[in-house]
N, C-alpha and C positions, 0 to 999 in steps of 0.2 A: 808689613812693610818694615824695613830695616829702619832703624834709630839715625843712616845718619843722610836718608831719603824721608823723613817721613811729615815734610812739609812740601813737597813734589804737587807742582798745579795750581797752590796758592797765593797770593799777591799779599804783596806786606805794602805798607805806608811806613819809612823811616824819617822820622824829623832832627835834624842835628846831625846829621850825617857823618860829616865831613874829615871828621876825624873822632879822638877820643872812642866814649863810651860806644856813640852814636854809629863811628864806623865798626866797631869790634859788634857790634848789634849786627848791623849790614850782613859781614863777614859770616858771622854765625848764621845766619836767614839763610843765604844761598848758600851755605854749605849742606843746609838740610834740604835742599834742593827747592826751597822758594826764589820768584821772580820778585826782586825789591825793586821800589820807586824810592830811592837815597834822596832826601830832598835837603837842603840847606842854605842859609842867608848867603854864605859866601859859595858861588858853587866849585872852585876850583876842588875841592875834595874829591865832592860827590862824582864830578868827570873823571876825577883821577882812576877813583872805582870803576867806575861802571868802561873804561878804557881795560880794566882787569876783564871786565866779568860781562865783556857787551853781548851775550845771550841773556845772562838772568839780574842786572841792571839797568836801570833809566834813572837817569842824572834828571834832579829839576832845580829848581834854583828857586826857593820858598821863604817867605817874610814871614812869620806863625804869625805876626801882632796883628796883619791884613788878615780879617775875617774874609773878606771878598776875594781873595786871592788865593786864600785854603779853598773857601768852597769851589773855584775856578780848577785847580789843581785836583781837586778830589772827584770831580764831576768829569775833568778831561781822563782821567784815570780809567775811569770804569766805562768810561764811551771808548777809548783804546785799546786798554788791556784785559778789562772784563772788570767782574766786580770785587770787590777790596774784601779778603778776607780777614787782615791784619793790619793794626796801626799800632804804632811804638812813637810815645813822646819822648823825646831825647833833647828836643834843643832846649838851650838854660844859659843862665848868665850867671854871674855873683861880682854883684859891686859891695867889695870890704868896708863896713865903716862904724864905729860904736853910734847910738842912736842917737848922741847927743852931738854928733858931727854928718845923721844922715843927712843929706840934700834929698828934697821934693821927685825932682829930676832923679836921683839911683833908685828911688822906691819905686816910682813909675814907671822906669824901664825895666826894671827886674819884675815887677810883677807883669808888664805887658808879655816877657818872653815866658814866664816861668808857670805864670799859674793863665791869663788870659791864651796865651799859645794851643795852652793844653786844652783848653775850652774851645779852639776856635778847632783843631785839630779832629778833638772826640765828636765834638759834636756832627763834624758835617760828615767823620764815619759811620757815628752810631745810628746815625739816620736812615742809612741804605741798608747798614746793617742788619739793621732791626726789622726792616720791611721784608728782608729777603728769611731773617729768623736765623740769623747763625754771623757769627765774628766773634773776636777776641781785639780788646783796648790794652797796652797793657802802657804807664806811665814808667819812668823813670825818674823818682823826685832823689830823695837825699835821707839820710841816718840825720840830720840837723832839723827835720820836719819835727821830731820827735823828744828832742833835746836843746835845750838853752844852749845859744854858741855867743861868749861876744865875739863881738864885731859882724856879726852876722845876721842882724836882728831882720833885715828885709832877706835874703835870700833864704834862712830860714821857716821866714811865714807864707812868704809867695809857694813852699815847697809843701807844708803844711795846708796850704789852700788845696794845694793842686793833687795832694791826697787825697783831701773828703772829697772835691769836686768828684775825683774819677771812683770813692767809693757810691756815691749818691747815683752816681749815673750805672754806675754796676746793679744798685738797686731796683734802679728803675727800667732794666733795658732786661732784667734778668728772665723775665717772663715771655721774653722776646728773642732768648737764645742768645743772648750777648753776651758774653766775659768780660770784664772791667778790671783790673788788680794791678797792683804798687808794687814796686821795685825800688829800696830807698837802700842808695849805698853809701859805705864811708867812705874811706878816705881813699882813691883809687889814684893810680898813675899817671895822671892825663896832664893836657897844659894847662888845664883850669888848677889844677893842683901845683903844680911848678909855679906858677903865677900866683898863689898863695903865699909861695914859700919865699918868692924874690920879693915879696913884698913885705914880707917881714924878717928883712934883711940876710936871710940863709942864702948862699948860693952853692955849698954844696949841697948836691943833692942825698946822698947819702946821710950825710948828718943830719938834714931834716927829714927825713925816712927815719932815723931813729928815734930822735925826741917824737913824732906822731904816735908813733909804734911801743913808745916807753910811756907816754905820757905827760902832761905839766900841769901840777898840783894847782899850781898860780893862777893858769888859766881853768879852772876848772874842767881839764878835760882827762878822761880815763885814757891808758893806754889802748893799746889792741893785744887782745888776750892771746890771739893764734899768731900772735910777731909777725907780722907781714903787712906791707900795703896792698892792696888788691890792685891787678890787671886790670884792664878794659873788658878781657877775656869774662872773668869771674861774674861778672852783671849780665855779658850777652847771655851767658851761659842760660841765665836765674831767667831771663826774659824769654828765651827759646823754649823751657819749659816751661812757665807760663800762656805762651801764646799754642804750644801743643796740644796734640786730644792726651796727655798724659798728665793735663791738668784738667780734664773736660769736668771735674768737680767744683772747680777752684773758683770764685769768683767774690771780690769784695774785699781782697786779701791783702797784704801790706807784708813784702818780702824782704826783712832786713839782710841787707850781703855785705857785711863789713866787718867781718872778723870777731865780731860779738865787743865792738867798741860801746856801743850803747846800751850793756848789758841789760838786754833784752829778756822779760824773765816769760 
């Protein structure tokens, strides 16, 4: 089968849809000839899509934090369109704050979307998964899972959580034909990133594309070694082959895509 058919007949699970990483995940899926279920809190995206792509999308409109609502949605899935070969965590938040100004309330919402989501998500696929002996989980957390960020001390650890969660469960499902594996990028193009940047006062974007890309000593962070911000493209790409049989080896893995910011040895 051709490289750019060679997910043709399988059903994917996208969370976070709607735009960003999430929809460039989408994009990517049915370009390799899978049927996606685009799901997202806000659904104007996900219609947006699937108004593109009304044979190989289905818009839902999905809360991650409602346990009861994944497995309602995961269950309507496979009673309609058959059984779920593919699930991709993508929805995520990041509320900015140094620890000593977090509120109770940003810790608790960021880890409901970030690291709980991912839990309510895997779990109610790895379940059907595992009975049937074959899928692929693949998370998309962050390059800050694995690195000290200030101001970033809950989006951080919620993304850190939601690493081991999906390697543990890669463990445990591994005997049962499951794949489980991490996607942690850096600094990529999206509004969660412009929304980074307006809030610490840059509004051109350009110039804060540089300082990212050059680095600041101050704040302890390394530049980016291959001068670039990453696309949304770059990550779907990383999760496409992941969730393929051209990683049918691969499982428990933790795929850094960010330009080698986290010099990763």
């Amino acid at each position: 089968m051709s490289a750019d058919q060679e997910l043709s007949g399988r059903l994917a699970l996208v969370t976070g849809a709607g735009r960003g990483i999430g929809e460039a995940v989408v994009r990517a899926l049915v370009a390799r000839g899978a049927h996606v279920v685009a799901t997202d809190l806000a659904p104007d995206g996900v219609e947006k899509l699937a108004a593109e792509y009304p044979e190989q999308i289905t818009a839902r409109a999905l809360d991650v934090t409602d346990p009861a609502a994944v497995e309602h949605l995961v269950a309507e899935t496979e009673t309609v369109l058959g059984p779920l070969d593919i699930a991709v965590n993508v929805a995520g938040i990041l509320r900015s704050s140094t620890v000593l100004e977090l509120t109770d309330e940003d810790w608790a919402a960021t880890f409901a979307v970030n690291t709980n989501g991912v839990l309510h998500t895997s779990r109610a696929a790895a379940r059907r998964m595992a009975d049937r002996g074959s899928g692929s989980i693949v998370t998309v957390a962050s390059n800050a899972a694995g690195i000290p960020r200030a101001g970033m001390s809950a989006y951080a650890a919620s993304k850190a959580a939601a690493v081991m969660f999906t390697k543990c469960l890669g463990l445990e499902v591994a005997a049962r034909g499951v794949r489980c594996n991490t996607v942690s990028p850096g600094s990529t193009l999206t509004d969660m990133q412009r929304a980074m940047w307006n809030d610490s006062g840059c509004t051109d974007e350009a110039a804060a594309a540089r300082r990212v890309i050059e680095g600041d000593l101050a704040a302890h962070r390394t530049g980016i070694p291959l001068g670039r911000i990453a696309d949304p493209a770059d990550i779907a790409e990383a999760v496409v082959f992941l969730v393929s049989d051209r990683a049918r080896h691969i499982t428990m893995h933790e795929l850094y895509v960010d330009g080698g910011a986290t010099l990763r040895g």
